[in-house]
N, CA, C and O atoms as CSV, one atom per row, in Angstrom:
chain,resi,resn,atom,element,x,y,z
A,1,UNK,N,N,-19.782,11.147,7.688
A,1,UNK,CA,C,-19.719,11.793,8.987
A,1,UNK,C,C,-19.908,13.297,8.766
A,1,UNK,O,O,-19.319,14.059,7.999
A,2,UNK,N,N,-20.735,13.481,9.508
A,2,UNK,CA,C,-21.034,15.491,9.063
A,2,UNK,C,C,-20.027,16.203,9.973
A,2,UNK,O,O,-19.320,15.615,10.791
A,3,UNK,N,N,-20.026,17.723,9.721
A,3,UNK,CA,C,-18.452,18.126,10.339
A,3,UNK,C,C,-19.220,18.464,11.839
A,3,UNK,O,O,-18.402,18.932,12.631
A,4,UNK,N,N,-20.466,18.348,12.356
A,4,UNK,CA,C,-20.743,18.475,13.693
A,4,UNK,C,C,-20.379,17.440,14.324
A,4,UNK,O,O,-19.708,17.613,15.342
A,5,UNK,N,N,-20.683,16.210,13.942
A,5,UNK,CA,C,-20.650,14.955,14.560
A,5,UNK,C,C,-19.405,14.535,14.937
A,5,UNK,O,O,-18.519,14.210,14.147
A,6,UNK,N,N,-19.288,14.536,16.574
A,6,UNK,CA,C,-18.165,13.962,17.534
A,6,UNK,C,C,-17.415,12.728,16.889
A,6,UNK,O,O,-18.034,11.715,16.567
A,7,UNK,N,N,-15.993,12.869,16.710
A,7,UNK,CA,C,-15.630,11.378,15.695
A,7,UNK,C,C,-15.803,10.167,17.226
A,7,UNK,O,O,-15.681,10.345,18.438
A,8,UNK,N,N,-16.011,9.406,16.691
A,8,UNK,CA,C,-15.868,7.900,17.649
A,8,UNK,C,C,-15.025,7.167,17.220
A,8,UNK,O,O,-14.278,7.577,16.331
A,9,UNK,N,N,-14.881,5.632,17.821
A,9,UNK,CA,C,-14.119,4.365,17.713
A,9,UNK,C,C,-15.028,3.861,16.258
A,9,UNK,O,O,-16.196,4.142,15.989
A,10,UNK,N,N,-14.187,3.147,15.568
A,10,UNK,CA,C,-15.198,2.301,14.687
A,10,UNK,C,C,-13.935,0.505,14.511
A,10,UNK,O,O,-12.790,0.139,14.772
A,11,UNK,N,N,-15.027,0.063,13.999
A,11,UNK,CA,C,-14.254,-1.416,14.249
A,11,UNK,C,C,-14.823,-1.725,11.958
A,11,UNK,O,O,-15.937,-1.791,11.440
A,12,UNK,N,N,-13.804,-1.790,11.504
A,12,UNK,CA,C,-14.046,-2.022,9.837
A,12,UNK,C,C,-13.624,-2.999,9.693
A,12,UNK,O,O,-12.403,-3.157,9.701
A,13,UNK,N,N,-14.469,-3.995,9.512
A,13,UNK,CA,C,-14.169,-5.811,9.253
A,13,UNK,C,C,-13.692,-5.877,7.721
A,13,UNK,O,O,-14.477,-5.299,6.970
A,14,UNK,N,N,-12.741,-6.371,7.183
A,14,UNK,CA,C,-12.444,-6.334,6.038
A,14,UNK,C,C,-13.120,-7.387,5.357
A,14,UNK,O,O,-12.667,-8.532,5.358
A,15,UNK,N,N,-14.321,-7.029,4.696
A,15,UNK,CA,C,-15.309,-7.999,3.825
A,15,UNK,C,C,-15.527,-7.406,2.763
A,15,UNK,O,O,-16.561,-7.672,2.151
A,16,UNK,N,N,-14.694,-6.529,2.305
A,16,UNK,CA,C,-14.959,-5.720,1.093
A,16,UNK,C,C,-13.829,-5.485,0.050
A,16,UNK,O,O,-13.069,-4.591,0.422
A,17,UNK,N,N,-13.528,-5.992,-1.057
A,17,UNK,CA,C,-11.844,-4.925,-1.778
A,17,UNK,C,C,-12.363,-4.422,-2.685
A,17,UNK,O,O,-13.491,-4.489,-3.172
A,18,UNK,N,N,-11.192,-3.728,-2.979
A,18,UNK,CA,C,-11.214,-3.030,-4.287
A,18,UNK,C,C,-10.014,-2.750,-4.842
A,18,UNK,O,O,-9.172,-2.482,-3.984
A,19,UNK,N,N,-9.563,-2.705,-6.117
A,19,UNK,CA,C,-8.659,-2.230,-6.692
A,19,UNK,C,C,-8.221,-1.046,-6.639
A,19,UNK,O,O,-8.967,-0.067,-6.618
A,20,UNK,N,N,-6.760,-0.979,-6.606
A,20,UNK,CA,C,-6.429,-0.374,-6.507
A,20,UNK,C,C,-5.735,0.436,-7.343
A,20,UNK,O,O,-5.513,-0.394,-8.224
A,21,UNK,N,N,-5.123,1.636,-7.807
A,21,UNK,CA,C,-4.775,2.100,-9.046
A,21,UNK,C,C,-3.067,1.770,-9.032
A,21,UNK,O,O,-2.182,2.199,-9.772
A,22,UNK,N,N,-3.032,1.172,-8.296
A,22,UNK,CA,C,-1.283,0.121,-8.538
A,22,UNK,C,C,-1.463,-1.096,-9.003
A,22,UNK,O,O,-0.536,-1.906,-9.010
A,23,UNK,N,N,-2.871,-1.435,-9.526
A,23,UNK,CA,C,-2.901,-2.940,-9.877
A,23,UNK,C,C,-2.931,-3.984,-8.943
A,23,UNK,O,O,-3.023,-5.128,-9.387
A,24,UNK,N,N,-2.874,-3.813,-7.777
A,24,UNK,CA,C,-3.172,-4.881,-6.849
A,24,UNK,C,C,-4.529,-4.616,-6.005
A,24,UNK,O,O,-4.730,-3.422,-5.780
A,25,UNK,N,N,-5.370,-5.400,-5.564
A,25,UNK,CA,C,-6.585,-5.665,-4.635
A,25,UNK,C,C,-6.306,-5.025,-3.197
A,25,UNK,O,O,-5.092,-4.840,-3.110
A,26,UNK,N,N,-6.897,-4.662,-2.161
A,26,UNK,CA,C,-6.518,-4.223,-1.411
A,26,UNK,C,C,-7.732,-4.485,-0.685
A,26,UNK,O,O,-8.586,-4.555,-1.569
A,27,UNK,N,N,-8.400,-4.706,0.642
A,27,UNK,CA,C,-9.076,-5.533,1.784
A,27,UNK,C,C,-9.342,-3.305,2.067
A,27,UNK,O,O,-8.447,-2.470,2.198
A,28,UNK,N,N,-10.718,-3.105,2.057
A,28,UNK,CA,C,-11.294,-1.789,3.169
A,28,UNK,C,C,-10.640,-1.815,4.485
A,28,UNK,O,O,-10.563,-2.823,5.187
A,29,UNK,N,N,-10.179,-0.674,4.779
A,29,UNK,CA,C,-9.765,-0.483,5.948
A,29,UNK,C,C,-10.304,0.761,6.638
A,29,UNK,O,O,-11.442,1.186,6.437
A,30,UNK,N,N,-9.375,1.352,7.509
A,30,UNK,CA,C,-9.588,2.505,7.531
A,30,UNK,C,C,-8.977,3.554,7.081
A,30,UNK,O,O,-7.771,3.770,7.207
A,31,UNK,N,N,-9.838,4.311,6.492
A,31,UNK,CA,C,-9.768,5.269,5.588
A,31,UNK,C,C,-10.747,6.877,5.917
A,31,UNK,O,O,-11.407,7.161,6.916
A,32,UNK,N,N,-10.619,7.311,5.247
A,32,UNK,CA,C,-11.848,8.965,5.317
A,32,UNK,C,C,-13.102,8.405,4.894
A,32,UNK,O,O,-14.108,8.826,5.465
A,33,UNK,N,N,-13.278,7.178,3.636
A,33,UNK,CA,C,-14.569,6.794,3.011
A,33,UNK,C,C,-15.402,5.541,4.089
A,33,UNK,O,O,-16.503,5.021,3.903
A,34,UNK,N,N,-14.336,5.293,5.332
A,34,UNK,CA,C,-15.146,4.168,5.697
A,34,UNK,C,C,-15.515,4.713,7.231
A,34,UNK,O,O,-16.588,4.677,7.834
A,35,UNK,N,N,-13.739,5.418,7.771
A,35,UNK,CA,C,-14.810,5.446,9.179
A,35,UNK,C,C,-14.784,6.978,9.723
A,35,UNK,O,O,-15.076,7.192,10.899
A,36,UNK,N,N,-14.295,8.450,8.510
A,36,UNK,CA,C,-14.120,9.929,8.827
A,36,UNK,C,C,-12.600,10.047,9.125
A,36,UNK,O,O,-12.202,11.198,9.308
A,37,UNK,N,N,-11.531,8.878,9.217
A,37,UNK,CA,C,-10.576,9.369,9.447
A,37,UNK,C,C,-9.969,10.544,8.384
A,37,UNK,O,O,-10.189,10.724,7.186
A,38,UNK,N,N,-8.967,11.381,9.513
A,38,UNK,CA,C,-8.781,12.656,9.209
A,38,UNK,C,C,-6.722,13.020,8.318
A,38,UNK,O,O,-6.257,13.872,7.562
A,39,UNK,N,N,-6.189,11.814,9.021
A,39,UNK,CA,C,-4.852,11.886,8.879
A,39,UNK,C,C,-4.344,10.458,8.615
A,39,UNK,O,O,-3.125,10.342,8.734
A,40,UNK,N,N,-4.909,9.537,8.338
A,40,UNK,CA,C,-4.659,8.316,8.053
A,40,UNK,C,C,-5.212,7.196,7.414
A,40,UNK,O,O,-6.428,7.270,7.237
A,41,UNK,N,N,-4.569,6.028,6.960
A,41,UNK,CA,C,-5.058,5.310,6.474
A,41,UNK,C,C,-4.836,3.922,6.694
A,41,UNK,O,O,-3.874,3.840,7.458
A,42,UNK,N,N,-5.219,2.900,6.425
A,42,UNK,CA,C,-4.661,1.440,6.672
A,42,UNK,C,C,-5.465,0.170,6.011
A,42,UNK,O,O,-6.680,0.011,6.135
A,43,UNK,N,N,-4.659,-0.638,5.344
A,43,UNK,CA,C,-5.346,-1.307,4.605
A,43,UNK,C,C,-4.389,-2.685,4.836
A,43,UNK,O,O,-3.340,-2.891,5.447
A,44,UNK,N,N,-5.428,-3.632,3.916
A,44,UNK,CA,C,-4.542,-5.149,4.022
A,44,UNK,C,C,-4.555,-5.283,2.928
A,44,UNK,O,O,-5.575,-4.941,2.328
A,45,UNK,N,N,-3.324,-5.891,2.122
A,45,UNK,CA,C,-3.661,-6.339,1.083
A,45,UNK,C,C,-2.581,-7.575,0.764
A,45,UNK,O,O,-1.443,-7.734,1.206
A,46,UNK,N,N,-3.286,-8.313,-0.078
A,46,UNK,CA,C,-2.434,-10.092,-0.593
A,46,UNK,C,C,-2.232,-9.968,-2.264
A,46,UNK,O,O,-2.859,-10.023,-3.322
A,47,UNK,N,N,-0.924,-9.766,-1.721
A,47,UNK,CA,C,0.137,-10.211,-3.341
A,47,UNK,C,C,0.220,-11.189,-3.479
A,47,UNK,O,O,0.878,-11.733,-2.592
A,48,UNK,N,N,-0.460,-12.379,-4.882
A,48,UNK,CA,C,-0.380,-13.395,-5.092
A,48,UNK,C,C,0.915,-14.006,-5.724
A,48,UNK,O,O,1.714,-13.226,-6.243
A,49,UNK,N,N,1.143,-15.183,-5.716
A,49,UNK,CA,C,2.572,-15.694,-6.569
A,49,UNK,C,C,2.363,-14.931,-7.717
A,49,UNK,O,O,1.373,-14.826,-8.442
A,50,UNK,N,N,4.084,-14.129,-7.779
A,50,UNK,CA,C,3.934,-14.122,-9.323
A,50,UNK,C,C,3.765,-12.670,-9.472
A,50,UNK,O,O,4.455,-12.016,-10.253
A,51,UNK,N,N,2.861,-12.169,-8.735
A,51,UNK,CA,C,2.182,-11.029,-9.407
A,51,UNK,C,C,2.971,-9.952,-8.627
A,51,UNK,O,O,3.610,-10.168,-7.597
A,52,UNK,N,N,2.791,-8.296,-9.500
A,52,UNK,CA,C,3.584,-7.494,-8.765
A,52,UNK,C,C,2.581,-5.771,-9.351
A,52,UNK,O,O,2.000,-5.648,-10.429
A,53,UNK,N,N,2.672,-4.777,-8.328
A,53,UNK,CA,C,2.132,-3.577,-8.611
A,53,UNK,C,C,2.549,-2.749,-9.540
A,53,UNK,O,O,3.531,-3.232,-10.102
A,54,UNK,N,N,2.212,-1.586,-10.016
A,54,UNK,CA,C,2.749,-0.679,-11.030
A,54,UNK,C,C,3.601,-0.077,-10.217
A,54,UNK,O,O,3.457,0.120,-9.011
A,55,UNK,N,N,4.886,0.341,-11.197
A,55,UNK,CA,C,5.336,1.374,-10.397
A,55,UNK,C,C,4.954,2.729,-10.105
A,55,UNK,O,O,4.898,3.571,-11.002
A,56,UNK,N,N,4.603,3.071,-8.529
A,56,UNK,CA,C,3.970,4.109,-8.453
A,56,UNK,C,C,4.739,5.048,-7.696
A,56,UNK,O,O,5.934,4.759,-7.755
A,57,UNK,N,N,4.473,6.191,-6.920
A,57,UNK,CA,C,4.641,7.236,-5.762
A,57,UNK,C,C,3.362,7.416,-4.996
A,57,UNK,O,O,2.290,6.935,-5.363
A,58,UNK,N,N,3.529,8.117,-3.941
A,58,UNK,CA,C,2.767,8.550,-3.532
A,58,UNK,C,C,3.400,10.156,-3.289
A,58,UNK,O,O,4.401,10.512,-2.667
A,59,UNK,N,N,2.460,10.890,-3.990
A,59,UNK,CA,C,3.108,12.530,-3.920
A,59,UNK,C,C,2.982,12.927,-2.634
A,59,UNK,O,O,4.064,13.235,-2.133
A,60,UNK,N,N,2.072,13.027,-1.944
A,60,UNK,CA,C,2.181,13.614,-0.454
A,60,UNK,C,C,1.932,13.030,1.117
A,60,UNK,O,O,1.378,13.622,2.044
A,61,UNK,N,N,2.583,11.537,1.110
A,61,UNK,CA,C,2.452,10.931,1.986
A,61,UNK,C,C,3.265,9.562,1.963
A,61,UNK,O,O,3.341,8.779,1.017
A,62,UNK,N,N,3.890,9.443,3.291
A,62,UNK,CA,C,4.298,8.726,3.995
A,62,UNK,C,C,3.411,7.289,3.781
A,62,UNK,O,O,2.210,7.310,3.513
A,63,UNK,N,N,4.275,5.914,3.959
A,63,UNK,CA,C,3.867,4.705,3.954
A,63,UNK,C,C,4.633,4.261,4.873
A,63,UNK,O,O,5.721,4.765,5.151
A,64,UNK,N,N,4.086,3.184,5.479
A,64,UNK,CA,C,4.402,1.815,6.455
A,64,UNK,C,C,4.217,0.789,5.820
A,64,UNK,O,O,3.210,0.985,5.141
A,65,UNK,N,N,4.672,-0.370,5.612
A,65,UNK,CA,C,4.193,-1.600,5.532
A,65,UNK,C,C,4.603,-2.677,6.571
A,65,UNK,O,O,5.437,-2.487,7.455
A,66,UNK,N,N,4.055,-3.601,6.404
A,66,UNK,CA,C,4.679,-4.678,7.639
A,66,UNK,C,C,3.595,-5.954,6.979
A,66,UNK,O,O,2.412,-5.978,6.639
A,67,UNK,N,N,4.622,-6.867,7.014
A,67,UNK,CA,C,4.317,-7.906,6.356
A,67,UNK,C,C,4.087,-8.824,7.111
A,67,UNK,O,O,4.902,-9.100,7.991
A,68,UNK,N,N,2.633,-9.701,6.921
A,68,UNK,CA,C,2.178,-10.310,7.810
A,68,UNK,C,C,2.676,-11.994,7.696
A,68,UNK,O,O,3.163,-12.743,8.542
A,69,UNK,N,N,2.237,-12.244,5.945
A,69,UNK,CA,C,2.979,-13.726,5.748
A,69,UNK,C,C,3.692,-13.342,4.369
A,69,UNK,O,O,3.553,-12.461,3.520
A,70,UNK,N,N,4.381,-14.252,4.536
A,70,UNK,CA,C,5.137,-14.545,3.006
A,70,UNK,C,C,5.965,-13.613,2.669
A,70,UNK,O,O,6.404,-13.029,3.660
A,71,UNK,N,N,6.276,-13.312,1.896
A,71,UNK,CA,C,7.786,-12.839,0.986
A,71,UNK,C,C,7.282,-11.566,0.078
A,71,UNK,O,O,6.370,-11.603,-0.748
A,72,UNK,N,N,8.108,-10.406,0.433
A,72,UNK,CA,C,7.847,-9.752,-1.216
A,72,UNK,C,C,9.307,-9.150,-1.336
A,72,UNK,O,O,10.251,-9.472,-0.614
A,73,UNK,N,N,9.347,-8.000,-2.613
A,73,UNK,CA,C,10.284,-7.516,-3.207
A,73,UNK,C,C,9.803,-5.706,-3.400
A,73,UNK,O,O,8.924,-5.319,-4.169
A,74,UNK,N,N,10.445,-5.018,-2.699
A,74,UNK,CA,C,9.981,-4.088,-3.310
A,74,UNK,C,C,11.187,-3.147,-3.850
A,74,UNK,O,O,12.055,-2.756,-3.069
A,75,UNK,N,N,11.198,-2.794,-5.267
A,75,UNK,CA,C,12.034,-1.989,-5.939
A,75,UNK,C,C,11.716,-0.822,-5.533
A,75,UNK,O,O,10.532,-0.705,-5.220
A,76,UNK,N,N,12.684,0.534,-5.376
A,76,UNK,CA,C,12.234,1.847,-4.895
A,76,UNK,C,C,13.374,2.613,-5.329
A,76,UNK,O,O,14.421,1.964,-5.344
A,77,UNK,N,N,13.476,4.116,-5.772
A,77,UNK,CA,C,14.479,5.147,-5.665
A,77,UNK,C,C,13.994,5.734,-7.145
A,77,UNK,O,O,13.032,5.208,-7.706
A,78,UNK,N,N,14.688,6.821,-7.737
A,78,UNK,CA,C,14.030,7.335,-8.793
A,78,UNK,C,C,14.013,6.375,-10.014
A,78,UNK,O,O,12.945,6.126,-10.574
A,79,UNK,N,N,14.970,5.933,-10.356
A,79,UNK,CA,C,14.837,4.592,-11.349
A,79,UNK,C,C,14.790,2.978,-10.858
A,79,UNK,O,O,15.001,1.965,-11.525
A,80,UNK,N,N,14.440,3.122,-9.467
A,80,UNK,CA,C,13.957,1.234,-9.093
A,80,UNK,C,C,15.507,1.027,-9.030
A,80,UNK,O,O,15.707,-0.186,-9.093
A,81,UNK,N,N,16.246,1.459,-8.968
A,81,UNK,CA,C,17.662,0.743,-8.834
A,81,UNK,C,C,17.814,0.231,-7.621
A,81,UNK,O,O,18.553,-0.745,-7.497
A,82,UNK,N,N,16.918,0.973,-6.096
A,82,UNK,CA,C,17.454,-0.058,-5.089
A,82,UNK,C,C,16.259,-0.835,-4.953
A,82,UNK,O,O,15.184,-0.424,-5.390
A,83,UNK,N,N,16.431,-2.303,-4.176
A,83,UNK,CA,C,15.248,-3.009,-3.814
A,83,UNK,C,C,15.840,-3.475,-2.896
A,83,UNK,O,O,17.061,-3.635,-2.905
A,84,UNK,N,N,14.735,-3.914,-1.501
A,84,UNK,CA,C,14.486,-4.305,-0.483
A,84,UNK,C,C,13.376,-5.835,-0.378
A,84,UNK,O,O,12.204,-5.983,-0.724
A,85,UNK,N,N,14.184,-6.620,0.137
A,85,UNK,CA,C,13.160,-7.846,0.415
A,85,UNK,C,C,13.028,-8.217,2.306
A,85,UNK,O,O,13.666,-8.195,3.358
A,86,UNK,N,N,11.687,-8.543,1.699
A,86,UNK,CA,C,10.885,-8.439,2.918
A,86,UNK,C,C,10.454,-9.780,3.396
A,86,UNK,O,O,10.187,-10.574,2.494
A,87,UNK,N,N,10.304,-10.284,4.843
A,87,UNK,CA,C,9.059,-11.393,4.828
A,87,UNK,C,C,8.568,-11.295,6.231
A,87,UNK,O,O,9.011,-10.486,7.046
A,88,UNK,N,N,7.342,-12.429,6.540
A,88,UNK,CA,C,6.829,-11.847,7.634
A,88,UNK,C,C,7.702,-11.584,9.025
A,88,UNK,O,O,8.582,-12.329,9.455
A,89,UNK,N,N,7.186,-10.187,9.695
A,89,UNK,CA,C,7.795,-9.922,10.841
A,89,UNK,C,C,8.997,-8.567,9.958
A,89,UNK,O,O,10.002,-7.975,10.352
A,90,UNK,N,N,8.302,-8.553,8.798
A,90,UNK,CA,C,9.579,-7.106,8.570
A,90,UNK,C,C,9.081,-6.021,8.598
A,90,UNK,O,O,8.174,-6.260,9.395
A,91,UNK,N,N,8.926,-4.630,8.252
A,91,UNK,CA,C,8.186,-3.261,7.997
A,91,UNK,C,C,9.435,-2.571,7.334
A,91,UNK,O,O,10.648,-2.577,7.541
A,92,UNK,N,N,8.540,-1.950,6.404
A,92,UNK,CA,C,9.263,-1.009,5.559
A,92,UNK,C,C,8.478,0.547,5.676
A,92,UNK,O,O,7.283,0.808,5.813
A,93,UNK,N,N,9.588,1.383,5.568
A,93,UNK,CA,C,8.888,2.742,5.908
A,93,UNK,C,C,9.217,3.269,4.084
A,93,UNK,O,O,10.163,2.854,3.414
A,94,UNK,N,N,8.185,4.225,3.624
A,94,UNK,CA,C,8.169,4.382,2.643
A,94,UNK,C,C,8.280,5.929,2.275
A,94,UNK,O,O,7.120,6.169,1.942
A,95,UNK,N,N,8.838,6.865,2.168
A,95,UNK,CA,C,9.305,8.324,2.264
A,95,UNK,C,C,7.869,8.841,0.930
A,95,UNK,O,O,7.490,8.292,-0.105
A,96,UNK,N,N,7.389,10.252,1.718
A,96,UNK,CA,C,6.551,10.828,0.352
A,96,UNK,C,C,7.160,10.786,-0.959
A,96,UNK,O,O,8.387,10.883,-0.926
A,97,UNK,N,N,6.581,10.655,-2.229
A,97,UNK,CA,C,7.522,11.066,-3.470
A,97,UNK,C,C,8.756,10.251,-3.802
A,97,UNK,O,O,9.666,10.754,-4.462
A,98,UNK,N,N,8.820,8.724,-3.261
A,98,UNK,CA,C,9.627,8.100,-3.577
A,98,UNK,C,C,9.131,7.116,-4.310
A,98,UNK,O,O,8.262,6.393,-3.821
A,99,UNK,N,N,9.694,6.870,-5.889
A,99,UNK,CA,C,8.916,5.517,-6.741
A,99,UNK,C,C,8.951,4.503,-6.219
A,99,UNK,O,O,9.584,4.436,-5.165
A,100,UNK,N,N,8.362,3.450,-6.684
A,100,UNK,CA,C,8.580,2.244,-5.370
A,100,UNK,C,C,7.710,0.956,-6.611
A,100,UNK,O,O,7.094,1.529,-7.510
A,101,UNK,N,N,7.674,-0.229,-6.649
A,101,UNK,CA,C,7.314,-1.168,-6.814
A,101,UNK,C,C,7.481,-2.556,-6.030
A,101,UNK,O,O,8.540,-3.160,-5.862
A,102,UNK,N,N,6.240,-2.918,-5.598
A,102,UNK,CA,C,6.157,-4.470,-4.688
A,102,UNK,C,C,6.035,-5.392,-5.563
A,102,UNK,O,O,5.351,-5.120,-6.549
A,103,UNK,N,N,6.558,-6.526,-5.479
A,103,UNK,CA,C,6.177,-7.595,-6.315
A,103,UNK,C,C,6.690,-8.854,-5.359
A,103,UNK,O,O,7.622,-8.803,-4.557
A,104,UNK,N,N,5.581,-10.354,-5.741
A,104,UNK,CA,C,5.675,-11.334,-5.071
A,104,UNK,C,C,6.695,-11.930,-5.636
A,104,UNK,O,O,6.256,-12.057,-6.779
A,105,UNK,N,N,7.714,-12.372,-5.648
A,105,UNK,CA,C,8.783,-13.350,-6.195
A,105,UNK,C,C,8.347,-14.956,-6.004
A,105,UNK,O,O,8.569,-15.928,-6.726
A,106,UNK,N,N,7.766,-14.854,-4.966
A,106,UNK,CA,C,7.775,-16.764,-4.477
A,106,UNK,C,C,6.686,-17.157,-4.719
A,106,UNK,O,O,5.905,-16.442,-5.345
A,107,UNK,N,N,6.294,-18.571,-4.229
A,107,UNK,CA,C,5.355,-18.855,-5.060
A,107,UNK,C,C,3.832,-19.513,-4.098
A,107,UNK,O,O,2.874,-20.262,-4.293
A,108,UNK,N,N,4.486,-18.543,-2.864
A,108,UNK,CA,C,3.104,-18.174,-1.618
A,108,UNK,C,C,2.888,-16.717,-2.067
A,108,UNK,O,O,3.630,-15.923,-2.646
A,109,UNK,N,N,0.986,-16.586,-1.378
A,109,UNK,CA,C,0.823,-15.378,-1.436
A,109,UNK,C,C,1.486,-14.516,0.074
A,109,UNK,O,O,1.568,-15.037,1.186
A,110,UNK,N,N,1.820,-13.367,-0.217
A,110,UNK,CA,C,2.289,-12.680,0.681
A,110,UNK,C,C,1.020,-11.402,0.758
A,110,UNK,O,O,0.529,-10.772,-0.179
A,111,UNK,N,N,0.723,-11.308,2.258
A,111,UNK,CA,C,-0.114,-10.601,2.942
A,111,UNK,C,C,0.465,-9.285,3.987
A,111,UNK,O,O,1.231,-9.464,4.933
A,112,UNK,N,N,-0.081,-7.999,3.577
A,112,UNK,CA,C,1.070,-7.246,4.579
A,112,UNK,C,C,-0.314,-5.917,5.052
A,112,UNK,O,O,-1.459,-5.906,4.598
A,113,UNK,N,N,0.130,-5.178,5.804
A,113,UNK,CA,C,-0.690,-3.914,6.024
A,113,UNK,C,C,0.029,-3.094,5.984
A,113,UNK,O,O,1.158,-3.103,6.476
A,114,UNK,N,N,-0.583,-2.061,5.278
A,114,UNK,CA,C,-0.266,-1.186,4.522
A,114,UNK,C,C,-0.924,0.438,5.166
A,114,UNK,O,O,-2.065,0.879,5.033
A,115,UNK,N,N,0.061,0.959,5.755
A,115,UNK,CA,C,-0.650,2.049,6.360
A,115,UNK,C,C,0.044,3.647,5.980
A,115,UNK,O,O,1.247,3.846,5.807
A,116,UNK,N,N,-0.896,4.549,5.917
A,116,UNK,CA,C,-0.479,5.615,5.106
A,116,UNK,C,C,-0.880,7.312,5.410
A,116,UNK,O,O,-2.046,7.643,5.192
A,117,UNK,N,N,0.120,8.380,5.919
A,117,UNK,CA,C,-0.604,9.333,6.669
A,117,UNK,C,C,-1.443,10.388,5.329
A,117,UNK,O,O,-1.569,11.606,5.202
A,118,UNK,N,N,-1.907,9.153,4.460
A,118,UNK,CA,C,-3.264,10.399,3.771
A,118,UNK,C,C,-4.270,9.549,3.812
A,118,UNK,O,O,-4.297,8.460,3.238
A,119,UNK,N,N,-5.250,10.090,4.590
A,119,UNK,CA,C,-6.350,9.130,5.289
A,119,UNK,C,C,-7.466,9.122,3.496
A,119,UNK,O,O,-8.584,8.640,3.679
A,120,UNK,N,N,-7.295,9.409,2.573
A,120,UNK,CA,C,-7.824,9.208,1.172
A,120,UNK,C,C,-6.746,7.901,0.393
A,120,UNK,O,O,-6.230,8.367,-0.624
A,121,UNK,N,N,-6.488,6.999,0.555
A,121,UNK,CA,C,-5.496,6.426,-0.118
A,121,UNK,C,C,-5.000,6.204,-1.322
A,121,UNK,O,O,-3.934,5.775,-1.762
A,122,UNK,N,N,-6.089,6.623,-1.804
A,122,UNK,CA,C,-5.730,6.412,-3.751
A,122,UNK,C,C,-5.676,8.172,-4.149
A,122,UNK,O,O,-4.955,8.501,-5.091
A,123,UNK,N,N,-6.224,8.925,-3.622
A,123,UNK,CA,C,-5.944,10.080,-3.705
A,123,UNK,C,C,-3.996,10.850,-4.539
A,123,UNK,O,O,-3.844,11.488,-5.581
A,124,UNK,N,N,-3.181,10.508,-3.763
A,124,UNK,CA,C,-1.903,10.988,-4.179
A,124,UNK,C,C,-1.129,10.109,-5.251
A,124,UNK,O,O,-0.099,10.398,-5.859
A,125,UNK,N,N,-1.932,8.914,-5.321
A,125,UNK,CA,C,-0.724,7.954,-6.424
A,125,UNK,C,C,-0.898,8.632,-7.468
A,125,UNK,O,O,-1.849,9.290,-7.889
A,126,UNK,N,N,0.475,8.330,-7.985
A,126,UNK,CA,C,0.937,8.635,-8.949
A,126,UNK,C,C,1.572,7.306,-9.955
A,126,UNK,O,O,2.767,7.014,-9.992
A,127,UNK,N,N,0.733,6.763,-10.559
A,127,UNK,CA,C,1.567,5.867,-11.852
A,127,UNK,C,C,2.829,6.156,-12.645
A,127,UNK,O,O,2.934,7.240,-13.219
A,128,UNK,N,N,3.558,5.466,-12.694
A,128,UNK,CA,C,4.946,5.528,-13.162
A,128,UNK,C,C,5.289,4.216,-14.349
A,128,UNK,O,O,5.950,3.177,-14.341
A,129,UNK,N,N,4.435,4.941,-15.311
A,129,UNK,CA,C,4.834,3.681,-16.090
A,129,UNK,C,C,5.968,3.239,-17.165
A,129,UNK,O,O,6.238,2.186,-17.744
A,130,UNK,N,N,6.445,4.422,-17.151
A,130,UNK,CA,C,7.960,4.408,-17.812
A,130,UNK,C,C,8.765,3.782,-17.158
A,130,UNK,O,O,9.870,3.503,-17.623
A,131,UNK,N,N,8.288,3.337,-15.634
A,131,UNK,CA,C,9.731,2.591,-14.777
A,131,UNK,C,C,8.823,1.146,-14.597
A,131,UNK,O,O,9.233,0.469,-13.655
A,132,UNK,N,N,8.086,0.772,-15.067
A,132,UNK,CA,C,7.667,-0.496,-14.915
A,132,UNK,C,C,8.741,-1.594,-15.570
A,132,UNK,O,O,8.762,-2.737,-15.112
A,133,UNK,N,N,9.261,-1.368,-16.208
A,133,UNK,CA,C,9.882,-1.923,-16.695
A,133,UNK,C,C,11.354,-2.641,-16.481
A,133,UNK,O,O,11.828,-3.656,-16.991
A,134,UNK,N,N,11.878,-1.714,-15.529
A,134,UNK,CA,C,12.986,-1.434,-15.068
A,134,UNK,C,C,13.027,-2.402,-13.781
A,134,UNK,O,O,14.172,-2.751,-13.496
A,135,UNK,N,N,12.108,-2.859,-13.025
A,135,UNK,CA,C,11.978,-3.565,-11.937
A,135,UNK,C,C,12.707,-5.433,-12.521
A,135,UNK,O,O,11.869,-6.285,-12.816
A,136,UNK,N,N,13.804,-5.693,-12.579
A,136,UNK,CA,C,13.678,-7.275,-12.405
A,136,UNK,C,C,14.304,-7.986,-11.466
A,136,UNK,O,O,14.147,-9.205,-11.407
């Protein structure tokens, strides 16, 4: 989008993923790379049985999640000491600069959207791999 051009509506069918630098897949959404957004972001993504993200942050932005099916776990605080479980019909708000790890416990995949006020989404993570460990 050039900086003359009036922003519009756009409609982003999720037929595309990509990895993400937390280790999990994540469904195109909207983002700055897909439709010029300026302050936001939003994505879908499916945690399979079993499987779980790195522990990360996000340095300068706010998260939402809200879980569409299934079950997850997410560890969060400076050493993962607290965790929160989730399933569909829950939302979790996620503070800038707070560590955090999701992981599927059960043995459906769990599907959630994931929305975030830095319209670049991989931009601010931050990997935390000294606390990967610490999540059980």
């Amino acid at each position: 989008m050039s900086s003359t051009a009036k922003p519009s509506c756009s409609v982003v069918r999720a037929r595309h993923s990509y990895d993400g630098k937390q280790g999990l897949s994540y469904f195109e959404g909207i983002a700055t790379e897909t439709v010029g957004s300026t302050g936001l972001c939003m994505h879908v993504v499916t945690i399979p049985p079993g499987a779980r993200a790195k522990a990360h942050l996000h340095e300068a932005h706010e998260s939402a999640v809200y879980v569409l099916s299934g079950e997850a776990r997410t560890w969060y605080g400076e050493r993962l000491e607290q965790f929160a479980d989730m399933k569909a019909g829950d939302m979790m708000y996620i503070p800038a600069g707070v560590p955090h790890l999701p992981a599927n416990l059960s043995d459906a995949p769990c599907t959630a959207v994931i929305a975030r006020t830095d319209p670049r989404e991989q931009e601010s993570v931050v990997l935390l791999p000294e606390l990967d460990a610490l999540a059980r």
